[in-house]
C-alpha angles and dihedrals in degrees: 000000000000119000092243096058077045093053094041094041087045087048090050099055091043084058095043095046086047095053104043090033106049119052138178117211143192117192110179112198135184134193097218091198104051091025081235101157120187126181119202123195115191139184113210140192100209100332094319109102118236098192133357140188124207127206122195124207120186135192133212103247083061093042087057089039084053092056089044082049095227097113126174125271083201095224106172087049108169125204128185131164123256108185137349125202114206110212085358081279116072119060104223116239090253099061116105123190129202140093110312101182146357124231127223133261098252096185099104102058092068131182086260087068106033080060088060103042085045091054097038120122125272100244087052084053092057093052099044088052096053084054096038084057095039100048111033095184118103103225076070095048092047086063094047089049095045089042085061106035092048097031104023079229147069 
């Protein structure tokens, strides 16, 4: 066999090995009952990652559970892939791309009272979180936060 079948054989097999071999994915997962939405990208040698990168997003039911301090164990997470990238190069056929969620305005919920619900007592803590865990909307949680913020109470 000539040098140049060996090269191209050779250069075949290094692209085959890189493309099944190396990967670039995308899982997208969310937490129904807290909102809490996390995006991790990973780079990964034959299914093992190599490096990731994990993006938080919080909303703001969780930021006001955090400063009850009842936060969520998030324990119907849900993960799913977005996209994988095989060799880094070539989207898979089952990658989708779009908008998967909206954030929420978080505006409202500024460091003022955050301060309050944060110093509130700790019998005011417990009942906000039985209706933080109870009624999920935010109109809701905007009354339980202005309750607290104007009255100290619920």
């Amino acid at each position: 066999m000539s040098k140049v079948w060996k090269f191209t054989i050779a250069t075949f097999m290094l692209a085959v090995g890189w493309f099944v071999g190396i990967d670039n994915v995308w899982v997208i997962g969310r937490c129904p009952t807290c909102g809490y939405e996390r995006d991790d990208i990973c780079v990964r040698a034959l299914r093992v990652p190599i490096t990731c990168k994990m993006i938080e997003h919080k909303s703001v039911q969780q930021l006001i559970a955090e400063d009850l301090q009842c936060q969520c164990r998030h324990p119907d997470f849900q993960s799913e892939i977005k996209q994988r990238w095989l060799g880094m190069l070539v989207a898979s056929r089952n990658s989708r791309n779009g908008i998967d969620g909206l954030i929420d305005d978080a505006s409202w919920y500024d460091e003022t009272k955050r301060d309050a619900v944060r110093s509130a007592e700790d019998h005011i803590k417990s009942n906000a979180c039985r209706q933080l865990a109870t009624q999920c909307n935010v109109e809701k949680l905007k009354i339980i936060v202005d309750d607290i913020v104007e009255n100290g109470q619920i």
